[in-house]
C-alpha positions in Angstrom: 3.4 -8.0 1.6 6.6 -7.6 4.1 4.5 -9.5 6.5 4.9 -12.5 4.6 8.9 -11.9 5.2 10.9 -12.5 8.4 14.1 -10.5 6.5 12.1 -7.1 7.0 12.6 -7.5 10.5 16.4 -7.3 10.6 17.2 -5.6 7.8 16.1 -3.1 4.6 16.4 -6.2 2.1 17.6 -4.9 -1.5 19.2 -8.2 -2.3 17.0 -10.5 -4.0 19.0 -11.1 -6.8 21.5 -13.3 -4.4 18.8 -15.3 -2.8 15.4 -14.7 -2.2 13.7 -14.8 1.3 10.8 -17.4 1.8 7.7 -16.1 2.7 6.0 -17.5 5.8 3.5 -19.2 4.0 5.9 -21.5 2.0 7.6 -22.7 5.4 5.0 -23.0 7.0 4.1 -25.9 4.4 7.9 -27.1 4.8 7.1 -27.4 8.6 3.8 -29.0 8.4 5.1 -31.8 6.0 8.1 -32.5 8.1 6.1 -32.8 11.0 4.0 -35.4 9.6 7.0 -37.0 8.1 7.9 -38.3 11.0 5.1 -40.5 11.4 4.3 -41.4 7.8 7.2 -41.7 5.9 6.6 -44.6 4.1 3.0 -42.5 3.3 5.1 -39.1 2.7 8.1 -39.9 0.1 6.1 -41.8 -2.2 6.1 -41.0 -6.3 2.1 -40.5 -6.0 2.3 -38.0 -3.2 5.1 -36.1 -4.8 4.0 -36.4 -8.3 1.1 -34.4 -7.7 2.8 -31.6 -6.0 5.2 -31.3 -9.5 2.2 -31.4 -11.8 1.5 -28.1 -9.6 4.6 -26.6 -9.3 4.5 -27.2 -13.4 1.0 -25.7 -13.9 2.2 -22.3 -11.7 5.4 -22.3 -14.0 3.3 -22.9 -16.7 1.6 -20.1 -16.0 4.2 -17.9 -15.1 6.6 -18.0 -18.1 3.0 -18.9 -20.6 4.3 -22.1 -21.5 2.8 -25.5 -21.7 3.6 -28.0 -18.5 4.5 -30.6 -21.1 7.4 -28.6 -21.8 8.9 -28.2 -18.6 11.1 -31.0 -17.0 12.8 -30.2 -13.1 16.1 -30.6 -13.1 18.7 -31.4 -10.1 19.0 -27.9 -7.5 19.6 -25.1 -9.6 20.5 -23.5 -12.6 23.3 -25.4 -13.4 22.5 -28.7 -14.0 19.8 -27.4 -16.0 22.2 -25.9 -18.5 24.1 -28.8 -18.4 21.3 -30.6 -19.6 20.4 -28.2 -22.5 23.7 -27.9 -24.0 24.6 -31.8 -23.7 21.2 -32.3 -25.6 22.7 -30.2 -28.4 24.8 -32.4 -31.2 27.8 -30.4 -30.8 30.8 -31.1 -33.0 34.2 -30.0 -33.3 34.4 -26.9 -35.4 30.9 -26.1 -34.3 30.7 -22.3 -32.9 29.1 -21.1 -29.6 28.3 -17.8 -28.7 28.9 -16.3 -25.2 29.0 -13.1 -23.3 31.1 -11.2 -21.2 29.0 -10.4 -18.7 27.8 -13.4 -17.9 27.7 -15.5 -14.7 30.7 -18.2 -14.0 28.2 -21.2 -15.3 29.4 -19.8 -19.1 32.9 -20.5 -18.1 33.1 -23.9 -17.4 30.7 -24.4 -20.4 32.5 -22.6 -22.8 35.6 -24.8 -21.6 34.0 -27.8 -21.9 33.2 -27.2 -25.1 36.2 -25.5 -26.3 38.3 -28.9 -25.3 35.9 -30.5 -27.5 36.6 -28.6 -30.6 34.0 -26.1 -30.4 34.5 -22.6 -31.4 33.5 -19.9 -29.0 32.5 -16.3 -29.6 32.6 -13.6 -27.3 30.4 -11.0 -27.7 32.1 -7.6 -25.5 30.1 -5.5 -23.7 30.1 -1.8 -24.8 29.7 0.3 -21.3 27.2 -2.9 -20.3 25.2 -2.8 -23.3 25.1 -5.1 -26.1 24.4 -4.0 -29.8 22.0 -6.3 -31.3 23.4 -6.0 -34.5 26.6 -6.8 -33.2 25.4 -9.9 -31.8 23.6 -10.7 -35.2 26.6 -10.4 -37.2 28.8 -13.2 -35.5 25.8 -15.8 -36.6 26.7 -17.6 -39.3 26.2 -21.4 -40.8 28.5 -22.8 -38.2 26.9 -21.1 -35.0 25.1 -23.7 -33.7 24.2 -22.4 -30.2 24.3 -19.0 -28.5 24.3 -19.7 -24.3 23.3 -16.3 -22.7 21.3 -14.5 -19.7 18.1 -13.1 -20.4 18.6 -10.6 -17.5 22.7 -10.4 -16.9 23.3 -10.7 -12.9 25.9 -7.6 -12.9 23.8 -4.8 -13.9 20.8 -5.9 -14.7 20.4 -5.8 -18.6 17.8 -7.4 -20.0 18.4 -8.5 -23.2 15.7 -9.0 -26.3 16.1 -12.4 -27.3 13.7 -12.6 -29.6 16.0 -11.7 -32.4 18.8 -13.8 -31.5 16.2 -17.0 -31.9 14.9 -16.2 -35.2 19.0 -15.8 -36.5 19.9 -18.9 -35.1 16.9 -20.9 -35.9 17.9 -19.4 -39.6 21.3 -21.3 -39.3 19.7 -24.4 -37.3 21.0 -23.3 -34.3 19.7 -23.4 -30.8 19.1 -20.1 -28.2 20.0 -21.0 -25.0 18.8 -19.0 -21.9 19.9 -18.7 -18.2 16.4 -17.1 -16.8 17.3 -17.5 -13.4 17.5 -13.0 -12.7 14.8 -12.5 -15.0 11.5 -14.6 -14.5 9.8 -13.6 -11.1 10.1 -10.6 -11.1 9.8 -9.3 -14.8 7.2 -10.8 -17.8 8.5 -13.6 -19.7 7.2 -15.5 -22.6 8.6 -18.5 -23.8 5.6 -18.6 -26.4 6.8 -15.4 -27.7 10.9 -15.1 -27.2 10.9 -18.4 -29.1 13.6 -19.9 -26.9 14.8 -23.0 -27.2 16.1 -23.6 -23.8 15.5 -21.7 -20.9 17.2 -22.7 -17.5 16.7 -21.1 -14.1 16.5 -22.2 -10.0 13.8 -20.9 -7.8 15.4 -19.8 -5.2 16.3 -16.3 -6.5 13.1 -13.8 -7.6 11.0 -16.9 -7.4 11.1 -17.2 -3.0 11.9 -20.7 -3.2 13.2 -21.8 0.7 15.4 -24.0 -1.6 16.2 -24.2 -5.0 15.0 -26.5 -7.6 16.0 -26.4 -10.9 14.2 -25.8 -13.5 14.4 -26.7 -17.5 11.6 -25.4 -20.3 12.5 -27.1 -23.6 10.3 -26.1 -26.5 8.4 -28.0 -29.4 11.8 -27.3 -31.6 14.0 -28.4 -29.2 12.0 -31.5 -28.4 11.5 -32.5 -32.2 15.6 -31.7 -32.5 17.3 -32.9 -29.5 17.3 -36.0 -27.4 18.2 -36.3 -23.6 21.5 -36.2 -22.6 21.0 -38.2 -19.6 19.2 -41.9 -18.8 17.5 -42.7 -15.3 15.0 -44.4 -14.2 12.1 -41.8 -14.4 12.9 -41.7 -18.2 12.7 -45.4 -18.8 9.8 -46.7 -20.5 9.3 -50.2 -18.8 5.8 -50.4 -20.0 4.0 -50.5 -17.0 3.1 -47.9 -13.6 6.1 -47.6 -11.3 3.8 -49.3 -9.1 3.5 -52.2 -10.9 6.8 -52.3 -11.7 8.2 -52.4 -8.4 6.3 -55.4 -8.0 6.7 -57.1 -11.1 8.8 -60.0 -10.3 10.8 -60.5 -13.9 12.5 -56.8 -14.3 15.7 -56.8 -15.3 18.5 -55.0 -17.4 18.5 -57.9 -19.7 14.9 -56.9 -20.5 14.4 -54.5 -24.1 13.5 -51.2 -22.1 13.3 -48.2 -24.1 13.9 -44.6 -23.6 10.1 -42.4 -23.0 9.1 -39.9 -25.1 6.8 -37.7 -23.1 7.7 -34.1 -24.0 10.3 -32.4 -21.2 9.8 -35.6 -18.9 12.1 -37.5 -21.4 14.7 -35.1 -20.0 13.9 -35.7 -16.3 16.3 -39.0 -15.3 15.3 -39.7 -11.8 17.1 -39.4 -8.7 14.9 -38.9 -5.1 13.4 -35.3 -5.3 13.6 -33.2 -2.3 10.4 -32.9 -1.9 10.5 -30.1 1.1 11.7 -27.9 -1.7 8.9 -29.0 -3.6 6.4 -28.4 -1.4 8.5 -24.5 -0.4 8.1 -23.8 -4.1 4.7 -24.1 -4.5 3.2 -22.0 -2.0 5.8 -19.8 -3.6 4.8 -19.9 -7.1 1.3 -19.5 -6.0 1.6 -16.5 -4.0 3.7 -14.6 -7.5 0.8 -16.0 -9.5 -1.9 -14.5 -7.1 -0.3 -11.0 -7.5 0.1 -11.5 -11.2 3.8 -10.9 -12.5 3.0 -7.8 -14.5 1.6 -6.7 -11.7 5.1 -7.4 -9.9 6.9 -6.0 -12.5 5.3 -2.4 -12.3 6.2 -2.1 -8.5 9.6 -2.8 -9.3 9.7 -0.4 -12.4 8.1 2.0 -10.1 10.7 2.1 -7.3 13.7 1.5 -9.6 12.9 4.7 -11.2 12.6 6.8 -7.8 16.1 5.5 -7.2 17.2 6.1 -10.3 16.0 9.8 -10.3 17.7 9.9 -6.8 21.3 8.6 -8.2 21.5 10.7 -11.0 20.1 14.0 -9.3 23.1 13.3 -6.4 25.9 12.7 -9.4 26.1 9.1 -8.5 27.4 6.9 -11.5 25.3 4.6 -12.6 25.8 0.9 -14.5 23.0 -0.5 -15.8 21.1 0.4 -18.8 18.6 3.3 -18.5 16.7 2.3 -21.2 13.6 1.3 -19.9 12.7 -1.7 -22.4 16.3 -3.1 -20.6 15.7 -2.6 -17.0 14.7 -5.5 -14.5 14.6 -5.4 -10.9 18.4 -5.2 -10.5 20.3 -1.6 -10.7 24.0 -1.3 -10.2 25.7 2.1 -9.6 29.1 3.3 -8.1 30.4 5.7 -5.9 34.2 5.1 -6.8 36.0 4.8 -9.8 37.5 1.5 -8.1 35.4 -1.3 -7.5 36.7 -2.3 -4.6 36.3 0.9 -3.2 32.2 0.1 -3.7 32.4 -3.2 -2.3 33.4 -1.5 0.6 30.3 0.6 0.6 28.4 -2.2 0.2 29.7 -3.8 3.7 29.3 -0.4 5.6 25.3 0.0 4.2 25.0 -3.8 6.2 26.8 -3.0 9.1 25.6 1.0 9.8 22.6 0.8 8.2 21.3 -2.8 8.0 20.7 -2.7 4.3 21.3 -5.5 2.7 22.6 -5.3 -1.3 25.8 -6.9 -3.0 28.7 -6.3 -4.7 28.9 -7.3 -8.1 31.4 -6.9 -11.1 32.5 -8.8 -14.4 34.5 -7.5 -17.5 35.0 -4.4 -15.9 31.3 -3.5 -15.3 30.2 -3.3 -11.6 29.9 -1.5 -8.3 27.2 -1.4 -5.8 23.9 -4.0 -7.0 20.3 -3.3 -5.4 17.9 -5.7 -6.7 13.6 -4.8 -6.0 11.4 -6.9 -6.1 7.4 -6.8 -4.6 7.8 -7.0 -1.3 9.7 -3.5 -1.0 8.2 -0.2 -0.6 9.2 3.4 -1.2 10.8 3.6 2.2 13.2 0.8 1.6 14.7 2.8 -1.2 14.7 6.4 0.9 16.5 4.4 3.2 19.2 3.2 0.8 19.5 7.0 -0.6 19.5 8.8 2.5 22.7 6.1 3.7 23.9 6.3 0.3 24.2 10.5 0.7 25.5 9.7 4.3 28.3 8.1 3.1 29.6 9.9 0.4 29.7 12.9 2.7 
């Protein structure tokens, strides 16, 4: 597959975690459609032509994550607003609890201040040497946790958490599970059938090759029976009619007794133009993961995580993440150094001596050096990074 990625041929790319690289394929389609833009715009930006390009992106998704297309709504450009919308959805109330975690990304923080100036409660659940205890996490649920906001796969070191149990204990206590999937579906098997999620936010342009980002939001039956949309816009109004009729329709007006739709996760979609270039990126994208098959994915990545693994440990290298294999994903974060700064230093000499491309990444003391797999890589890419790796240290 590195033929479908221009990255391969400037540098050994171990960084898809931070952003994914497009394969040809998807911008080629970008190219194609802006080329014909230019002489059919009125033709090219229309809700017809790029309603049926969502009803595929959903039907890949769909797919992907083996959930229904009814259930997923896009969402603004990333992750973010996607969140946003879950947890405004939520009937929050002031004395309410929220749990959180101390690995997470920076999204959690400005939620869980948000929340907290409203009256909210929140929870922190500590890491212990970047692992969570599940019955740790079980025992801060209680009648008064109402939501627990968490990564599925944590973008430090790559623990993947089981969320299954956290659903059933806060559907117990008529709660909501929140999920950022953003570092965890691409590139490892999730089920939102199964892991009984109520929300599960991500953006595409991560482990899912998206040349931009959309973002994405899957709501489930629960959540739909129990929540209502946060947000009103024009793709969410009922006005009893086809857009197309209604454009026309000469007596519309906001004196008029419009009502809110009801249509599964489209409820929660409020309008806005789409950018449909992403759209059209993302497809191709989607279609290319389906067309390996993302178990398939997922044992390449397993494959070559391990050879590094084995490599890390048998040259006394330190490493971060969970060796647990039913809590690995694609991303694996060791150090070199006691100090973290020290790695991210290592990290900037493997780009500039070496052209190998991985990050630097750390949060409540847990970090160092992050390498992130995913299909497109080969054994050699991970030699590479372990023959530099032994290079430096000497």
């Amino acid at each position: 597959m590195k033929n479908e990625f221009e990255v391969f041929n400037k540098y050994t790319y171990l960084n898809w975690a931070s952003v994914g690289d497009p394969p040809y394929r998807s911008i080629k389609a970008m190219e194609d459609y802006l080329e014909n833009l230019k002489s059919r715009p009125d033709e090219l930006t229309t809700s017809n032509y790029y309603g049926s390009i969502i009803d595929d992106i959903k039907n890949n998704l769909g797919k992907l994550i083996n959930g229904k297309k009814e259930n997923i709504a896009l969402i603004g450009n990333s992750t973010t607003p996607a969140i946003q919308t879950a947890m405004n959805s939520i009937n929050l109330k002031k004395g309410d609890e929220m749990i959180v975690f101390d690995l997470d990304f920076p999204t959690v923080y400005s939620e869980s201040l948000k929340w907290k100036e409203k009256g909210v409660k929140i929870k922190v659940i500590r890491n212990k040497k970047g692992d969570y205890n599940i019955d740790d996490i079980l025992h801060e649920i209680n009648k008064e946790t109402k939501v627990i906001l968490t990564s599925s796969v944590f973008w430090v070191n790559g623990l993947m958490l089981d969320i299954k149990e956290m659903a059933d204990a806060i559907h117990e206590n008529d709660g909501f599970l929140v999920i950022d999937a953003i570092q965890h579906i691409g590139q490892s098997i999730f089920d939102a059938s199964k892991n009984k999620a109520d929300f599960v936010a991500f953006g595409t342009q991560k482990w899912l090759l998206s040349p931009f980002s959309v973002g994405v939001l899957y709501i489930s039956d629960r959540a739909l029976k129990l929540t209502n949309p946060p947000n009103y816009g024009y793709l969410n109004l009922d006005v009893g009619m086809s857009w197309d009729e209604f454009w026309g329709y000469a007596n519309k007006s906001p004196a008029n007794e419009y009502k809110l739709k009801r249509e599964g996760a489209k409820s929660y979609e409020t309008g806005g133009f789409f950018s449909i270039p992403s759209l059209i990126g993302l497809r191709e994208s989607l279609k290319l993961i389906n067309d390996i098959g993302v178990e398939n994915i997922n044992t390449h990545i397993l494959k070559l995580r391990k050879i590094l693994v084995e490599h890390l440990i048998e040259n006394g290298i330190e490493i971060v993440s969970p060796l647990d294999d039913k809590k690995a994903s694609g991303i694996l974060t060791f150090k070199l150094y006691p100090n973290i700064y020290d790695n991210y230093k290592v990290v900037d000499e493997l780009y500039r001596k070496f052209f190998i491309k991985v990050s630097g990444r750390a949060s409540a003391g847990i970090g160092g050096i992050r390498v992130s797999i995913h299909f497109p890589n080969e054994e050699n890419d991970v030699y590479k990074l372990i023959q530099a790796l032994k290079s430096i240290k000497t």
